[in-house]
Every structure is written in structure tokens, then in C-alpha cells.
C-alpha positions in Angstrom: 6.6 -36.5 -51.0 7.1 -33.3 -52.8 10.1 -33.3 -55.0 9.8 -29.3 -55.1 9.7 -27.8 -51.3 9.7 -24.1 -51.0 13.3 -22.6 -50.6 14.4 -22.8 -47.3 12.3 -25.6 -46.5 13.2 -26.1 -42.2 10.8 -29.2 -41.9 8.4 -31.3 -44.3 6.3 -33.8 -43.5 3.7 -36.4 -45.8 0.6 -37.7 -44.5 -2.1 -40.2 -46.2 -5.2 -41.0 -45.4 -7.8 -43.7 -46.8 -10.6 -42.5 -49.0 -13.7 -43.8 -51.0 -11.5 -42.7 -54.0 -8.3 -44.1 -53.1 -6.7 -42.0 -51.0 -5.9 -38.3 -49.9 -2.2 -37.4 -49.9 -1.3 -33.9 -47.3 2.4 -32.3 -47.1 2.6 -29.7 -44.8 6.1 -27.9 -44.4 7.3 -25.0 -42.6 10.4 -22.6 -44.1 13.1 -20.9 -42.4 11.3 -17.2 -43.2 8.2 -18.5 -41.2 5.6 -19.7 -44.0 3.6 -22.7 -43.6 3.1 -24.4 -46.9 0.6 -27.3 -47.5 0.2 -29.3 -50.5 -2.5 -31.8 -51.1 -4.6 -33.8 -53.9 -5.3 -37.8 -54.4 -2.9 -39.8 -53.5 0.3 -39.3 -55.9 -1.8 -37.0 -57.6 -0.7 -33.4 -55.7 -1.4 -30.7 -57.4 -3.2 -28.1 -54.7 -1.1 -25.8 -52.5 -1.6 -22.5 -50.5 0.8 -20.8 -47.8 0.3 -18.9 -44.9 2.8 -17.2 -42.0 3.4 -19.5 -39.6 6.4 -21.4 -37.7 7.0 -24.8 -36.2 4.9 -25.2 -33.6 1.3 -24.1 -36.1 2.1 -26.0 -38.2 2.7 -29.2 -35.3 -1.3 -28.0 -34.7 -2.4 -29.1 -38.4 -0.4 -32.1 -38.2 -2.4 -33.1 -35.0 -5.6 -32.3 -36.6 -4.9 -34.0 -39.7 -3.8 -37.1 -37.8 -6.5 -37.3 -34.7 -9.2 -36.0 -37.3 -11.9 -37.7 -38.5 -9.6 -38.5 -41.4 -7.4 -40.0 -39.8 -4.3 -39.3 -41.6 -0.7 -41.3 -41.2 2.5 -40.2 -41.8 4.3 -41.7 -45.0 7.5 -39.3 -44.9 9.1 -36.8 -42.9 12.1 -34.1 -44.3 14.5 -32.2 -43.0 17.5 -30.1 -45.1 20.0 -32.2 -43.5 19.1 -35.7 -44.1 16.6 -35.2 -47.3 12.7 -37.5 -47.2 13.9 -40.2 -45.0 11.9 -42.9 -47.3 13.8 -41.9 -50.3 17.2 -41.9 -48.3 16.1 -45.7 -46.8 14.9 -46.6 -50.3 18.6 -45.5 -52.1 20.5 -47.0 -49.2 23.0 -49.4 -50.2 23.2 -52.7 -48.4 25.5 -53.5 -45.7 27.3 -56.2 -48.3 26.8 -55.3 -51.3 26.4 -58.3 -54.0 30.3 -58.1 -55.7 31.3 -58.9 -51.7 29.5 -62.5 -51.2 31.5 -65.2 -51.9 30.2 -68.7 -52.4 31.2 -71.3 -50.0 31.7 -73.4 -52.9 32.9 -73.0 -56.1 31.5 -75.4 -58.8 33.2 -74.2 -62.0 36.4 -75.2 -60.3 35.9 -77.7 -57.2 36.5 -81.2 -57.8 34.1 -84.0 -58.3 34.4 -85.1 -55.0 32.7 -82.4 -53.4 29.0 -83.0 -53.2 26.2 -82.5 -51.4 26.6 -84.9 -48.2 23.4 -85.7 -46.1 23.3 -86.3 -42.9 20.8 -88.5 -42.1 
């Protein structure tokens, strides 16, 4: 994922492929003004990039080549304006019952001694 997308950003996506060094991290995005910008290095180690005109649908073409290549490159992360990088919205997601809502069926600090564990056997 890149934290810092061009202005404008329309669509993002991260791909990662295996390597003899670790692995090869690609982020390809396409802005609203019709530049294609791609960003790439070891994985979490990013630190090329270079642009280009281009819309949607060229940069759909990389994407296939990067992922049917001899590479072989997954996607990790896809972004849109509206929602954000899905992974990082999934990973902040809050869970349907959150921890201050469980209550335990019993409650020792208060039930009486009577009320044990009962086996049935």
C-alpha cells in the first residue's frame, strides 16, 4: 500500500509477487486527470515510481501482465477514494460486539457457593 497516492487518485491497486530476495511489491494507480502512476521496490521497501498518461482501462493491461506474467503477481490491496485500501479498512474494523458488550453467564465475584460446575456424565 502507498500511504501517499497522487492527488486525485480514481483507482489504486497493490500486487506482490515471490522473489529469490523476498519479494517484489507493485502499486499501480490511475488519477482522475488521466496519469497512470506505478510504484514499486522490495516488498515494504517502495521507493521507485514513474507516471505516464493513461486511463482505466491501460492501466487494467499492466495489471493483467503483472498478474499472468512470468512473475506472477497477486493482489494484496485495492483503493478507491470512497472506501480508502480495503485491507486497512478490514484491519481498523471494529467487531460486531465489541468486548465492554459480553457479559458472563456467570458471575463469580458475586454468585453463590452453590453454583458450580455440574457434569453431566
Amino acid at each position: 500500500m502507498i500511504p501517499n497516492l497522487k492527488a486525485n487518485t480514481a483507482y489504486a491497486i497493490h500486487l506482490r509477487a515471490l522473489s529469490t530476495s523476498g519479494g517484489k511489491d507493485w502499486v499501480g494507480s490511475v488519477t482522475s486527470q488521466g496519469e497512470i502512476h506505478t510504484f514499486w521496490g522490495k516488498t515494504n521497501q517502495v521507493n521507485q515510481h514513474a507516471a505516464k498518461p493513461g486511463d482505466i482501462s491501460e492501466l487494467r493491461k499492466i495489471i493483467n501482465q503483472k498478474q499472468n506474467g512470468k512473475d506472477k503477481y497477486k493482489q494484496v490491496d485495492e483503493y478507491t477514494p470512497q472506501q480508502g485500501w480495503q485491507r486497512q479498512r478490514m484491519e481498523g474494523a471494529t467487531p460486531q460486539h465489541p468486548i465492554s458488550e459480553l457479559v458472563p453467564i456467570v458471575d463469580w465475584s458475586i454468585a453463590p457457593p452453590d453454583i458450580s460446575i455440574q457434569w453431566d456424565f
